[in-house]
N, C-alpha and C positions, 0 to 999 in steps of 0.2 A: 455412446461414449464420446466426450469432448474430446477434439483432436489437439495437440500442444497450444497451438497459436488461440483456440477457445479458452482453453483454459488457464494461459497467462491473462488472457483479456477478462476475465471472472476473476485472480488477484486483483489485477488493479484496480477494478469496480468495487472490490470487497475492501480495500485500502480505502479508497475517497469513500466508501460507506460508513466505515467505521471512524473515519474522521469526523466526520460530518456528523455522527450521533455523539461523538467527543463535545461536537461543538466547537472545532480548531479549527481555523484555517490553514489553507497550504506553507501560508509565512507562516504560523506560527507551531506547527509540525515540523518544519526544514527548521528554525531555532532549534528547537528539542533536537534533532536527530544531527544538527552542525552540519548540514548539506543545505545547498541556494534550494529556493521555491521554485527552479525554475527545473530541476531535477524532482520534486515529488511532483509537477504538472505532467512531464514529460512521463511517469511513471504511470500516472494515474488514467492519462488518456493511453498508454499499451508504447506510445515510442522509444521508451527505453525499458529495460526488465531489471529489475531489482535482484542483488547481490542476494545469498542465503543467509549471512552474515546482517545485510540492511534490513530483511523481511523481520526475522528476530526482532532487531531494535526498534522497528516499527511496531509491532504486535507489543514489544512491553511499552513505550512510549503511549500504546493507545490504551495499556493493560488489558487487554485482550491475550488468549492463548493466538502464538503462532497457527496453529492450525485450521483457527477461524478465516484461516485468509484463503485458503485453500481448501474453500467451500464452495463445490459448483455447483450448486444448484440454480 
């Protein structure tokens, strides 16, 4: 079983994944979501941890269900 800090580190892997089959970049996800690129990099590589409220508006922003994001496998 993944311990906290694994399993935040699988969010954010699971973020820059589904981005990335969006075909959007970091700027143009932070557009969509009205937060700098410099806040979804920080997110994406584990140094800062996304709100519950931000994860949501991520998951629809990518149309994906929120719970795809908190997929540890």
């Amino acid at each position: 079983m993944a311990n906290k800090n694994e399993k935040l580190t699988f969010i954010a892997k699971n973020i820059a994944k589904f981005r990335k089959q969006k075909k959007l970049s970091q700027t143009q996800l932070a557009i969509k979501l009205n937060i700098s690129r410099e806040h979804i990099a920080k997110i994406e590589t584990g140094l800062r941890h996304p709100s519950l409220p931000l994860v949501i508006d991520i998951a629809e922003t990518l149309n994906i269900e929120a719970k795809d994001l908190f997929d540890f496998k």
